[in-house]
N, C-alpha and C positions, 0 to 999 in steps of 0.2 A: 271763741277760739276760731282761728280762722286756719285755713289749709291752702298754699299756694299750691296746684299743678300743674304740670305741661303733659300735654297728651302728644305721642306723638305714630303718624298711623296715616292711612289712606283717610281721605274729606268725609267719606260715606260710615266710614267707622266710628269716625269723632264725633260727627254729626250724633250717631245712633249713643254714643257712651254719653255725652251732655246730656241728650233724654232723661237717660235712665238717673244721671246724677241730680238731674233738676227735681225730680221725682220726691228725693229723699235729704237733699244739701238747696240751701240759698246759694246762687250762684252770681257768681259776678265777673264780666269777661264772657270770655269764652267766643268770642264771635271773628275775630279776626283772624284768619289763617298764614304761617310763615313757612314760605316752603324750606323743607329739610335743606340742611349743606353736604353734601357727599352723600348723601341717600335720597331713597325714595320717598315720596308722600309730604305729608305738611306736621308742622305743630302749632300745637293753641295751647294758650297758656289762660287760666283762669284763678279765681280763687272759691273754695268754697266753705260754706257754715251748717254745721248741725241745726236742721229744724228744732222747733220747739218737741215735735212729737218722737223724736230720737233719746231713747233710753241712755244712752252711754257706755252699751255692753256688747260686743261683737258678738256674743254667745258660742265663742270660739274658746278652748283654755290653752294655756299655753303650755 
């Protein structure tokens, strides 16, 4: 399963949320930045995949 997203936010923020998603998702993208139209800051657009060592369960209920 894969997850298209667009992050969109200051360079230094995006920079810092890719980290964190590389962490825990297969990451693919994610390195070119587009700056905003009528806003502030840039967005990237990426795609990403559940590792293998990802359960499947947010631990969150609904």
């Amino acid at each position: 399963m894969t997850v298209k997203v667009r992050l969109s936010g200051e360079p230094e923020h995006i920079t810092a949320v890719i980290a964190v998603l590389r962490e825990t998702f297969e990451t693919a993208g994610g390195d070119r930045a587009y700056p905003n139209r009528g806003a502030f800051g840039v967005r990237v657009y990426l795609e990403i995949r559940p590792t293998s060592n990802i359960t499947g369960t947010t631990g969150r209920k609904s």
